[in-house]
GULUM-244119 format. One record per residue (C-alpha): x, y, z; residue in three letters. Coordinates in pm, whole numbers, padded with zeros to 5 digits, always signed. Last residue first. Example, Ala and Ser with C-alpha at 12.3 -4.5 7.8 and 13.67 -1.06 7.14 Angstrom:
GULUM-244119
+01367-00106+00714SER/+01230-00450+00780ALA/
***
This chain:
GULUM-244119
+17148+12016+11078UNK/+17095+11639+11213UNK/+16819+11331+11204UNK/+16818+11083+11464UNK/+16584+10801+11417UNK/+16580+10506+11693UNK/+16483+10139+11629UNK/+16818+10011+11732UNK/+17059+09828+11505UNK/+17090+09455+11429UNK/+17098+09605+11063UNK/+16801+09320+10921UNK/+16629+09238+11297UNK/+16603+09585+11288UNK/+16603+09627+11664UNK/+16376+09772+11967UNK/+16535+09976+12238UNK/+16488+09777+12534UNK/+16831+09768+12633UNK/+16925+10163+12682UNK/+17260+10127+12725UNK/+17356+10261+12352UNK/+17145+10607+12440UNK/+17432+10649+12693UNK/+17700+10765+12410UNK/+17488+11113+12336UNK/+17442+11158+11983UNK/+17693+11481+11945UNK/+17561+11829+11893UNK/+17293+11980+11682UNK/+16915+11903+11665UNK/+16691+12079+11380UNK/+16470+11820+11310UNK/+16356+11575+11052UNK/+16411+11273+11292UNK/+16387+11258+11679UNK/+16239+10905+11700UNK/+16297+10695+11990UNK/+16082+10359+12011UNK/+16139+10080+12320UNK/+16239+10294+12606UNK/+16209+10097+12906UNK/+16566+10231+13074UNK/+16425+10581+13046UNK/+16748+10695+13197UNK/+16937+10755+12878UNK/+16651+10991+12803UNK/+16832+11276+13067UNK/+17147+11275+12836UNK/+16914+11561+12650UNK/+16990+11549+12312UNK/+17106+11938+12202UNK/+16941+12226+12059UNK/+16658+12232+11837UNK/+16307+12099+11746UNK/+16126+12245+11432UNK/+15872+11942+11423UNK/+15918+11628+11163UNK/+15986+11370+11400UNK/+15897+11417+11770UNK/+15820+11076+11846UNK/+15935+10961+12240UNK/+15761+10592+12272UNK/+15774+10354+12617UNK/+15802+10635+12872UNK/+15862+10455+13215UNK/+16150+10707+13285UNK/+15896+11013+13290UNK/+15978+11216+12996UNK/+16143+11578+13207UNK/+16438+11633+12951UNK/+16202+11739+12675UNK/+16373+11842+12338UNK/+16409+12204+12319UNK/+16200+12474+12141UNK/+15999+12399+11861UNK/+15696+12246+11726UNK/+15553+12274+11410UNK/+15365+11957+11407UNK/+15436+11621+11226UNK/+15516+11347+11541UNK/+15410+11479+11842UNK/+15332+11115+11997UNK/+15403+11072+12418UNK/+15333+10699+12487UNK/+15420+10609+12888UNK/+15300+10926+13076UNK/+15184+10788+13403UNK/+15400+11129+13580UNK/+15204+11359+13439UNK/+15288+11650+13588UNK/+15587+11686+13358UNK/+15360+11795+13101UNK/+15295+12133+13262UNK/+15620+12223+13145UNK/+15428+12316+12818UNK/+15638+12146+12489UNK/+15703+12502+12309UNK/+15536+12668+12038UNK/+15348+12465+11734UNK/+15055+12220+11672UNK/+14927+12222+11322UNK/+14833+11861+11296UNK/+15007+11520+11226UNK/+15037+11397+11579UNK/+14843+11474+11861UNK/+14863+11139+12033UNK/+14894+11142+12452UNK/+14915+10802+12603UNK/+14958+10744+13008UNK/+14775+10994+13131UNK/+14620+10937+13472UNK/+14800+11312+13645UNK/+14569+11448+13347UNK/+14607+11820+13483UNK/+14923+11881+13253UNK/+14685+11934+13002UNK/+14594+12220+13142UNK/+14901+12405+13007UNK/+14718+12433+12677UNK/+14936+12262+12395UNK/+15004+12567+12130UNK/+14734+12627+11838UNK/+14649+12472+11533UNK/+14443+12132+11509UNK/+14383+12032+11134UNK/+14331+11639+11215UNK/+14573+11313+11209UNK/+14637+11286+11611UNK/+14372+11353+11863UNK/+14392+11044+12044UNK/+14404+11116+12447UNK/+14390+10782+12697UNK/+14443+10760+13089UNK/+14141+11009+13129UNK/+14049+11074+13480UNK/+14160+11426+13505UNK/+13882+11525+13271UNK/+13747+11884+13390UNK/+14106+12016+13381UNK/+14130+11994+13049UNK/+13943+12272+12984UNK/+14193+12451+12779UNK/+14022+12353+12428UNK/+14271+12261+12155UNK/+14281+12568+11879UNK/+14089+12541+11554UNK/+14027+12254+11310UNK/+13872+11891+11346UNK/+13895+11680+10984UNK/+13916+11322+11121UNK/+14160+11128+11213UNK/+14157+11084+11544UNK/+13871+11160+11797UNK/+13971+10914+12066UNK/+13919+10974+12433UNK/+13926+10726+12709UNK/+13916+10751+13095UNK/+13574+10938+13143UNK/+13474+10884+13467UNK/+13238+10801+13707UNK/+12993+11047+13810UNK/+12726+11278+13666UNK/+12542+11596+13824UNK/+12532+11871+13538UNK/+12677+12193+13443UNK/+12948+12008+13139UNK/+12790+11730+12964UNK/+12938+11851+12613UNK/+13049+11579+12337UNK/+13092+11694+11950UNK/+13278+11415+11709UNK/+13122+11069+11691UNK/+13105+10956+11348UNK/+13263+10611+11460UNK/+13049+10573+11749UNK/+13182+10179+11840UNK/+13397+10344+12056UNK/+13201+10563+12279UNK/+13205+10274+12528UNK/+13181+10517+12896UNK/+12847+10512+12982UNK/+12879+10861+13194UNK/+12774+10724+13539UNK/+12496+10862+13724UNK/+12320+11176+13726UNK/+12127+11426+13485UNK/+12035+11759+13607UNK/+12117+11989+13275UNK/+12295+12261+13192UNK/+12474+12109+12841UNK/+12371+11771+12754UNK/+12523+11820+12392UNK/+12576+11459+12208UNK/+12713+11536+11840UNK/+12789+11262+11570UNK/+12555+10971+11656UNK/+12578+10744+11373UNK/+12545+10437+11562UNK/+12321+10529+11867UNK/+12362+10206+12044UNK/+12594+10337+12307UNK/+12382+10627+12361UNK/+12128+10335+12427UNK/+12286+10323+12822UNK/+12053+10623+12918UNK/+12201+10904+13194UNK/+12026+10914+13464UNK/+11787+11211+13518UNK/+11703+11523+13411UNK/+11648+11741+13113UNK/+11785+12004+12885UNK/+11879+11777+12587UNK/+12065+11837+12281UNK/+12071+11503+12013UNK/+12252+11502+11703UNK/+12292+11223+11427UNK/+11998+11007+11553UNK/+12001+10631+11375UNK/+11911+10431+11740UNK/+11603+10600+11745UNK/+11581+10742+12111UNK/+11288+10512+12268UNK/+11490+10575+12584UNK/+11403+10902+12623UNK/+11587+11114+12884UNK/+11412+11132+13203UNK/+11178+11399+13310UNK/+11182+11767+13302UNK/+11116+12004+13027UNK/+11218+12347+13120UNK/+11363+12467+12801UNK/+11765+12532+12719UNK/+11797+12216+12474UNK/+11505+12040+12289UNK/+11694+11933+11976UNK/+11621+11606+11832UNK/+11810+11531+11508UNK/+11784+11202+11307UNK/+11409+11146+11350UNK/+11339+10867+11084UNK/+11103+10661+11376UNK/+10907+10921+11449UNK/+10636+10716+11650UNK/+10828+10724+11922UNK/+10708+11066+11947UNK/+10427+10963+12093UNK/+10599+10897+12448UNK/+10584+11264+12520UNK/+10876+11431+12658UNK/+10782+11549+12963UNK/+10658+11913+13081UNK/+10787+12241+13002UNK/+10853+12454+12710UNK/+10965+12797+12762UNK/+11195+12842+12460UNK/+11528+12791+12363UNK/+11578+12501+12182UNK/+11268+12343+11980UNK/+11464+12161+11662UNK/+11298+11863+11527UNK/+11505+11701+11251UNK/+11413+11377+11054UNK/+11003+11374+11059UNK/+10882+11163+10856UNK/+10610+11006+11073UNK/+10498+11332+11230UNK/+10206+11167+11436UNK/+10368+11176+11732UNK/+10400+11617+11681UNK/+09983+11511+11806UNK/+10140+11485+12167UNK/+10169+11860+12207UNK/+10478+11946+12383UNK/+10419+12108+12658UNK/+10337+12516+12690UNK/+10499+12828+12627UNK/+10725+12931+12324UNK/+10866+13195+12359UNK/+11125+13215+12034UNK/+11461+13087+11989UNK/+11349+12731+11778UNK/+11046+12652+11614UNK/+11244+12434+11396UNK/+11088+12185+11246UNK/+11254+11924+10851UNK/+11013+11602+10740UNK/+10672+11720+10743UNK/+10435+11501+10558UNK/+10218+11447+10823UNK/+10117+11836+10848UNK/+09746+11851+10965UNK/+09796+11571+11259UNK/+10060+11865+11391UNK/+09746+12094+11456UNK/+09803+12053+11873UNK/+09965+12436+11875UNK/+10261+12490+12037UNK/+10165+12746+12320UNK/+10196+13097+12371UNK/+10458+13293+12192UNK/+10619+13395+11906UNK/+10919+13669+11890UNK/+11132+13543+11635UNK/+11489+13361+11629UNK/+11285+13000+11441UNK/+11012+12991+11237UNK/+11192+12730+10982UNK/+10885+12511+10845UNK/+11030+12176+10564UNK/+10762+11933+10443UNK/+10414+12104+10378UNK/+10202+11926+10186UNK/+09872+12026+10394UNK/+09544+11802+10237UNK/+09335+11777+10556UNK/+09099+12051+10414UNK/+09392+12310+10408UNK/+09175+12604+10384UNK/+08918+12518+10588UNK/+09130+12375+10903UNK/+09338+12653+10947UNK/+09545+12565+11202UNK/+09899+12551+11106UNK/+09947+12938+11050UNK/+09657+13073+11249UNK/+09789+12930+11533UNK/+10123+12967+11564UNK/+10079+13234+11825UNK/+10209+13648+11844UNK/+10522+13782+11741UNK/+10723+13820+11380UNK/+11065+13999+11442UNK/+11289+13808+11177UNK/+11547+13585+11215UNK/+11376+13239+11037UNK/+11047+13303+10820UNK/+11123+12978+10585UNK/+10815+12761+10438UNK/+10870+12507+10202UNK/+10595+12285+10047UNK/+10339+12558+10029UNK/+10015+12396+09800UNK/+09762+12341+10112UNK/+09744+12700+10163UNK/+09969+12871+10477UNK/+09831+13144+10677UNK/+10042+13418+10753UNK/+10251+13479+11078UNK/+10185+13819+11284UNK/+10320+14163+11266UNK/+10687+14272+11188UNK/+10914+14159+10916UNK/+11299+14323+10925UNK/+11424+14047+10677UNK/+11645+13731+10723UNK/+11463+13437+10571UNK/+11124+13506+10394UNK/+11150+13208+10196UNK/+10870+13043+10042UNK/+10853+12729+09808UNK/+10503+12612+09712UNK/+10333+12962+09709UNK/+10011+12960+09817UNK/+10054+13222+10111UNK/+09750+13393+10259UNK/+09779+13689+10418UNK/+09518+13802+10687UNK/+09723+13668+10949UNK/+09930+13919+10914UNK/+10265+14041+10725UNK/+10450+14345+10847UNK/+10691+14533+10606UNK/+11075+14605+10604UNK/+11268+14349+10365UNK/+11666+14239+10400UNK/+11598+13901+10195UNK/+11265+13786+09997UNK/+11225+13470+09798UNK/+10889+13302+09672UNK/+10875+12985+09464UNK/+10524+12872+09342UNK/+10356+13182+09293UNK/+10004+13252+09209UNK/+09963+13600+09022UNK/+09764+13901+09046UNK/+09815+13976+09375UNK/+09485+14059+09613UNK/+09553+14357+09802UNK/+09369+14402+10137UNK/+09587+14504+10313UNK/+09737+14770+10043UNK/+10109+14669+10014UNK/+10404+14849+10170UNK/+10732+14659+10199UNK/+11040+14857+10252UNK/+11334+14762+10077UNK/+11616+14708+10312UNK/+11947+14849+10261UNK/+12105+14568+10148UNK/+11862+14416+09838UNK/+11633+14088+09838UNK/+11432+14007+09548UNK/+11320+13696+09428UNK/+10964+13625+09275UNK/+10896+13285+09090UNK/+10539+13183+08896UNK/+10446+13553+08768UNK/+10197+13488+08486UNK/+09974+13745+08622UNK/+10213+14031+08660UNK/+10008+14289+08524UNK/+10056+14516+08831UNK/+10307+14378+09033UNK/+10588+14692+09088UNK/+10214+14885+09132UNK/+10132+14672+09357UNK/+10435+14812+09635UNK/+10809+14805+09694UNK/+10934+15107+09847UNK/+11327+15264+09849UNK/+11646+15117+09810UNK/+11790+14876+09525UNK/+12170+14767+09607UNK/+12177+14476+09439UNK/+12174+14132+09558UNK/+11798+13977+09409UNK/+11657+14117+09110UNK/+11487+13760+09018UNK/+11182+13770+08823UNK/+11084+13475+08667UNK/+10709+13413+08487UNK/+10671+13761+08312UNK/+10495+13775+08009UNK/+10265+14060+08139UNK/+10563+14316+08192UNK/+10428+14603+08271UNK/+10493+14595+08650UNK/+10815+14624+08541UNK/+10748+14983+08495UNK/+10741+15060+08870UNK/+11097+15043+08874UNK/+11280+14890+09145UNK/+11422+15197+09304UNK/+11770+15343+09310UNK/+12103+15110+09268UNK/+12197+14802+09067UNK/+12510+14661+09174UNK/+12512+14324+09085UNK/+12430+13987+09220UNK/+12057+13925+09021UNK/+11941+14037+08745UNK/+11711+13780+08603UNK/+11422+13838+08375UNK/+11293+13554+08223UNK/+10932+13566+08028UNK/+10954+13899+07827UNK/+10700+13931+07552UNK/+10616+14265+07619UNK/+10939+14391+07666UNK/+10845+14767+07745UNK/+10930+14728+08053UNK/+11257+14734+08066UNK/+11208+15095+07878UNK/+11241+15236+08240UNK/+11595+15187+08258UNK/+11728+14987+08576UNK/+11941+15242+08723UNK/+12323+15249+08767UNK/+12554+14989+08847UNK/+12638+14603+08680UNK/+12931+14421+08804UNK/+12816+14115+08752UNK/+12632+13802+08866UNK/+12298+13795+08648UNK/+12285+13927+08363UNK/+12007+13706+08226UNK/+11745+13822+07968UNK/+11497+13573+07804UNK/+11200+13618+07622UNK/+11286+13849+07369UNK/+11047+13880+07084UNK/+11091+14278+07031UNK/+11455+14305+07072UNK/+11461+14474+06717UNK/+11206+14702+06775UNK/+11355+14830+07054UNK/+11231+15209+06986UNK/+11475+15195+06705UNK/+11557+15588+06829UNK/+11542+15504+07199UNK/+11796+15247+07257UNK/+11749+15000+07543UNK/+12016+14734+07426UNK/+12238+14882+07193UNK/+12240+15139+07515UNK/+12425+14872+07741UNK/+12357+14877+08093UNK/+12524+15033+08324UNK/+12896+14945+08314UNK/+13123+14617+08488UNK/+13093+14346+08308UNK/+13277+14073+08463UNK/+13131+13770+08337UNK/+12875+13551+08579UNK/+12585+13627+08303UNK/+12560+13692+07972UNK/+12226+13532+07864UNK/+12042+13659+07557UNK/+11701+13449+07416UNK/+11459+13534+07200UNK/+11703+13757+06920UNK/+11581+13758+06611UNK/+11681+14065+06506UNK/+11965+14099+06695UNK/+12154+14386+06539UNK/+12304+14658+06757UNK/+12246+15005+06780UNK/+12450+15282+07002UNK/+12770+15119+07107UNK/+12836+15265+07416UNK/+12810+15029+07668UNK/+13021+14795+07476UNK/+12974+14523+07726UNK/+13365+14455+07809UNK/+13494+14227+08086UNK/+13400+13861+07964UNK/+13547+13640+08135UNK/+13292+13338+07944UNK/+13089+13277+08261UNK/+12768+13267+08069UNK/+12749+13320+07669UNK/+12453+13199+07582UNK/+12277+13346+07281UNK/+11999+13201+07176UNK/+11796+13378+06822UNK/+12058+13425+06596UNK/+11928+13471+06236UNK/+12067+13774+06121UNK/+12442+13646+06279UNK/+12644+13977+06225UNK/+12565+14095+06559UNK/+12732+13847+06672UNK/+13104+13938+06478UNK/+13093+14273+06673UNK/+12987+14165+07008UNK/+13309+14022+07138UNK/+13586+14343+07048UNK/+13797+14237+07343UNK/+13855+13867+07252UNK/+14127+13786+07549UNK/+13935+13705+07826UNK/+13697+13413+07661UNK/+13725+13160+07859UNK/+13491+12941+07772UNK/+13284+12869+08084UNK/+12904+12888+07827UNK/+12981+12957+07458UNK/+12599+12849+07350UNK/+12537+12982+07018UNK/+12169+12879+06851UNK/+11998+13055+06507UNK/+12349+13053+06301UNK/+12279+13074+05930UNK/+12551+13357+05840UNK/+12835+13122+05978UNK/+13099+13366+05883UNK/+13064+13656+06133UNK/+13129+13335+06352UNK/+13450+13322+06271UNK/+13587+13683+06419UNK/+13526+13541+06775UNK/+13883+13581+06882UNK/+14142+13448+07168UNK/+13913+13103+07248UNK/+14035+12939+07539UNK/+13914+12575+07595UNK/+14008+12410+07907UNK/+13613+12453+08113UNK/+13470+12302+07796UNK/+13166+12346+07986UNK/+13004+12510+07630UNK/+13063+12418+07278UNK/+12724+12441+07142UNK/+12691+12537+06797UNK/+12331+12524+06629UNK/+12207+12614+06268UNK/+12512+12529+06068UNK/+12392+12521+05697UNK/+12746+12637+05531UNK/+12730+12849+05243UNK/+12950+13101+05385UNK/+13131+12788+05456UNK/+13191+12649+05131UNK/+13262+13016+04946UNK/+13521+13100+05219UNK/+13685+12691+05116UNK/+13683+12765+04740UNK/+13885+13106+04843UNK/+14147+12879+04961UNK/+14173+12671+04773UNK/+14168+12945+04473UNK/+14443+13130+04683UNK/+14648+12826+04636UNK/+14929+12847+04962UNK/+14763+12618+05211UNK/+14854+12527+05591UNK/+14825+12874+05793UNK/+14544+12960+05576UNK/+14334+12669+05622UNK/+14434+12659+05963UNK/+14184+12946+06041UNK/+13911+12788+06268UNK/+14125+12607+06533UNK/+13954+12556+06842UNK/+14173+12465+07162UNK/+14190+12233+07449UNK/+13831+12030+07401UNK/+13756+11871+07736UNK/+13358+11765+07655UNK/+13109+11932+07853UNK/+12927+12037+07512UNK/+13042+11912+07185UNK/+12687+11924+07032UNK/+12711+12039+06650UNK/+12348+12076+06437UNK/+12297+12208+06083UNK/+12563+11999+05897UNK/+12535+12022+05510UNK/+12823+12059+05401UNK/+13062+11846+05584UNK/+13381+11869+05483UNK/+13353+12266+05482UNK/+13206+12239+05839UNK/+13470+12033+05959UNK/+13758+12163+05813UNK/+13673+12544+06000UNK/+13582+12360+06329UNK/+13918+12159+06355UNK/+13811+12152+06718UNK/+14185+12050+06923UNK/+14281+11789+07171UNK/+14009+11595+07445UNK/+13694+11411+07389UNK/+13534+11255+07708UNK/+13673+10930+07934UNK/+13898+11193+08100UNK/+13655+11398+08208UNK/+13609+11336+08601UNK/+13463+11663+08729UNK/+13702+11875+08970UNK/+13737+11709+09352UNK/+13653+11884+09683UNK/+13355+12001+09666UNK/+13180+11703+09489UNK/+13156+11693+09133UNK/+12880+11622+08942UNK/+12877+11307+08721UNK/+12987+11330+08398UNK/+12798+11334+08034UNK/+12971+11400+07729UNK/+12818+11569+07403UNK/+12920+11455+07069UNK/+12557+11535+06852UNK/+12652+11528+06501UNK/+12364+11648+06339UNK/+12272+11722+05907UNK/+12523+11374+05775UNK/+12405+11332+05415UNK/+12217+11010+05296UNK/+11985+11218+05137UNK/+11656+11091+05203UNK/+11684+11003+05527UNK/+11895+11311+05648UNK/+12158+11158+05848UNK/+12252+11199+06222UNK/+12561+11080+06405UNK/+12651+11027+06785UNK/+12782+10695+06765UNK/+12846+10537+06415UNK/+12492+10409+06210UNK/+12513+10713+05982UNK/+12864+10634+05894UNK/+12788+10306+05672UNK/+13014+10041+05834UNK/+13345+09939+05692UNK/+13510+10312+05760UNK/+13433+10212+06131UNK/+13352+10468+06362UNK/+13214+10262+06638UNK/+13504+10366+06851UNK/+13436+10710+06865UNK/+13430+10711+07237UNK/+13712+10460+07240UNK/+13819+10596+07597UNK/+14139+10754+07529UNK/+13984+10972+07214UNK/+14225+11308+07136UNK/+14022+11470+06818UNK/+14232+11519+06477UNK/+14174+11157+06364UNK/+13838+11146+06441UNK/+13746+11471+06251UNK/+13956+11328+05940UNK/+13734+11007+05989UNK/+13405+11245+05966UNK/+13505+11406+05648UNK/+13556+11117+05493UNK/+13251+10930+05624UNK/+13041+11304+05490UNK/+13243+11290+05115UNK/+13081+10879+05087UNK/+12727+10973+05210UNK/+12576+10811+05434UNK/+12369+10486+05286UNK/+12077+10516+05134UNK/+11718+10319+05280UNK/+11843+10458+05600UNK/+11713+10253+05907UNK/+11703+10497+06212UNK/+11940+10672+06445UNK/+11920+10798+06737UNK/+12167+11086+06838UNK/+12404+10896+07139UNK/+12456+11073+07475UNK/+12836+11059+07561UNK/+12920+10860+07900UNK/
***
């Protein structure tokens, strides 16, 4: 849908030039889905969709044309096709329309601009010269074409034109071709945005000495391809920045940016936004931004920064709401003890760090993720204001104690709803403070050494979803209070020393459940709905598997190998789905299965020989995947074998001659199959469906296949329902 400019009673109507010029704008624009619809030449123009009048005037100052789409997911591109399409006639439009100050065609699907067809079209050097003086006198305050993701733009030389430009937003237009970018900006005196992110850019001008952005508050050029230190227009010593003296916000993030940060960064003393993030930035982080008092983002994460990070990089940071760095090799960490930042953050982000943290830091921030670094020492305390708290794969030791237990400081008011401690060194036991943290929704304590039972008070987690506490030393039972977490969607306890019998109490909407326990084996599996991965790996349970996995239609992960269970598992069906990689050769742990579906997925590898294990087979489907090599021999072992289905793989090789003479279906269309027909499938006298299409066979069609009665027939051609295909 396009967003719609309000518009109010006018006491005059729009003006009669403005409707003019706004029809020829309709007619040049591509509109399949009535967009501009309301444009009516019978109705007074400031009323139509996306149209602003002064109310005095009459004449149109905003046209406002943006389209809105859903996101896309990750497989499909943005749905556009009920948004504007075909060429901007920008150079007619702001001569026909005088006194425009605002255009919005953002996220539209705009093909190409044409600025210069004035020329191309007229002759009458007064005409045209009449047009120069109409849009040098033009009013245009703010352009924003951006997420035209279609629209290539070869040159920029226009905009040296529109004098009064204060807002330019040129975001994902490609832009590859216009070498010589920053010349026509830095004839804009007014321009105070720039926003020119993802535009191919390749060329920063690095050294072009002085250039003039007065006015400049805003400048964001990242995810181009710049690929230079940075630019001396724009840390130049002789106009002792002057001229960049009210910026507030500089993104370059996700380039090719090397060398140093300059010292004279810091000197930006109304700087709010600095991001620099993904590029190649070497040597320390300077001390000098420290200086910069504005700050409220800083974000030098990806680079290739080395050396210490200390208070003096924080010194008059008291604004500072967001902190990311993170830098391969490690910075190293190495704050005073008993340091008290300036600042209160409420999103904190450190990768690839060397320091030690204690229990003597206190964390307010509401987002923090320490994810990934060399941290030593013990965990922090948490205030009442963290929401998200991530120390995962680090080498932190010692209890969780003082992190959940600190009764003072969190007054019963914790707001925590996502903790990752997991692949670090803590020990001892799991702390009974759960009653603190109700609103927690995402645990994993996970690969440390932990040591003790699970504390009943995790019962009173009632949002919990996932619950990971693999690999540790936990022991005991499962406590019947966690019943109580009725939204729990993944319980992970695996590779403890819990004992006892599954849970029944199990909510019947879990997505993944890994157990290390003992026992029989709990008929609710067959309840669990969504259930999508079952792993009772190394455990003692006993009984018989509950064999109705059928109703699980997300079901796609199941591992009960190491323990004590009987029966048998006779019927496998994991079709149609998206599964990749090579087909497991344990198949000789499931000789009692009569039926295998794995047909319609992105298998690739050969058929294991131990498939010829399942002596009970009597269907086998792996159509319409990657399979290749040869049929294995193996097969012939299975002697029950009445539907064999390898329709749509790259197989090759000969055609079987060993198909048991039960067989009811043969498909190997669509494979690389070659040589001859066997005469050997004349004897598989119940033969109803032969199809051996889209091959590579040669020879004759032997004469036997005609005595094979049960072949099915086209009740239209009276002829039998087999496909032969030659080359």
């Amino acid at each position: 849908m396009l967003n719609t400019g309000t518009c109010t009673n006018f006491s005059i109507g729009c003006n009669q030039k403005d409707k003019l010029g706004l029809l020829n704008f309709k007619q040049r624009v591509i509109d399949l889905s009535g967009v501009l619809s309301s444009w009516n030449p019978d109705q007074d123009c400031c009323q139509w969709r996306g149209v602003n009048c002064d109310h005095i005037t009459g004449r149109v100052i905003r046209l406002n044309l943006l389209c809105s789409t859903t996101l896309a997911n990750y497989i499909d591109k943005q749905d556009k096709s009920h948004c504007l399409s075909g060429s901007i006639h920008l150079f007619l439009l702001l001569v026909e329309l005088e006194f425009l100050n605002y255009l919005n065609l953002r996220n539209n699907d705009f093909l190409a601009l044409q600025f210069d067809s004035i020329h191309q079209n007229c002759h009458n050097l007064s005409v045209v010269s009449h047009f120069h003086r109409s849009l040098n006198s033009s009013s245009l305050g703010y352009l924003d074409l951006s997420l035209n993701d279609n629209l290539a733009i070869n040159s920029l030389q226009w905009l040296s034109r529109i004098y009064s430009l204060k807002y330019l937003n040129l975001g994902e237009i490609d832009l590859h071709k216009e070498t010589n970018w920053l010349q026509p900006l830095t004839m804009l005196p007014s321009l105070s945005v720039l926003m020119m992110s993802d535009c191919q850019l390749k060329d920063l001008s690095p050294s072009l000495q002085y250039a003039n952005f007065n006015a400049l508050d805003v400048l964001n050029l990242s995810e181009n391809e710049f690929s230079s230190e940075l630019p001396k227009w724009l840390f130049n010593l002789s106009c002792d920045i002057s001229y960049l003296r009210f910026l507030e916000y500089l993104n370059f993030e996700h380039n090719d940016l090397d060398g140093l940060i300059p010292y004279w960064l810091g000197k930006f003393q109304y700087l709010k936004y600095l991001i620099i993030g993904g590029n190649m930035f070497s040597g320390s982080i300077s001390s000098n931004l420290g200086n910069l008092s504005s700050l409220i983002i800083l974000s030098v994460n990806s680079n290739q920064f080395t050396g210490v990070v200390s208070e003096r990089n924080f010194a008059k940071l008291s604004k500072l709401k967001t902190l990311v760095i993170f830098s391969s090799p490690p910075l190293i960490f190495d704050c005073n003890s008993h340091w008290v930042p300036p600042f209160q953050l409420e999103r904190l982000v450190l990768r690839f760090a060397v320091g030690n943290l204690s229990n003597n830091v206190l964390l307010n921030s509401s987002f923090v993720n320490l994810l990934s670094n060399d941290l030593k020492g013990s965990l922090p305390r948490l205030s009442s204001n963290v929401a998200i708290f991530e120390t995962s794969n680090n080498s932190l030791s010692g209890t969780i104690f003082p992190l959940l237990c600190d009764h003072k400081m969190l007054n019963g008011k914790g707001s925590l709803m996502f903790l990752d401690i997991s692949r670090n060194h803590l020990s001892r036991e799991l702390t009974n403070c759960w009653k603190n943290w109700k609103s927690l929704i995402h645990v994993n304590l996970g690969s440390n050494n932990l040591t003790s039972k699970i504390p009943s008070s995790m019962g009173s987690l009632f949002s919990l979803a996932l619950l990971h506490l693999h690999e540790n030393n936990l022991y005991g039972t499962i406590p019947t209070s966690l019943q109580n977490c009725h939204s729990l969607l993944i319980f992970n306890v695996r590779e403890n020393n819990l004992s006892g019998n599954i849970p029944h109490w199990i909510p019947h909407d879990v997505r993944v459940l890994q157990l290390s326990l003992m026992g029989k084996t709990p008929n609710e599996i067959g309840n669990m709905k969504n259930l999508e991965s079952l792993d009772f790996l190394v455990n003692n349970f006993w009984g018989k598997i509950h064999q109705d996995f059928s109703s699980l239609s997300f079901f796609s992960y199941l591992n009960l190998s190491f323990n004590n269970l009987t029966g048998s598992l006779i019927f496998l069906d994991i079709s149609r789905n998206h599964l990749s990689g090579e087909l497991t050769n344990c198949w000789k742990n499931w000789k009692s299965l009569i039926h295998v579906n794995l047909g319609s997925n992105n298998l690739t590898s050969k058929i294991p020989s131990s498939m010829g294990s399942l002596f009970s087979l009597a269907s086998l489907h792996l159509h319409e995947n990657n399979l290749y090599g040869t049929i294995p021999t193996s097969l012939q072992n299975c002697h029950s074998l009445l539907i064999f289905n390898v329709r749509e793989n790259n197989f090759s090789g000969n055609i079987p001659h060993w198909i048991p003479h039960d067989a009811r279906a043969l498909q190997l269309r669509s494979n690389n199959f070659s040589g001859n027909i066997p005469t050997q499938i004349c004897q598989i006298s119940s033969l109803i469906i032969l199809d051996i299409a889209d091959n590579i066979i040669s020879g004759q069609i032997p004469t036997c296949l005609h005595n094979i009665t049960s072949l099915v027939f086209n009740n239209a051609s009276e002829q039998p329902l087999f496909f032969l295909s030659f080359f």
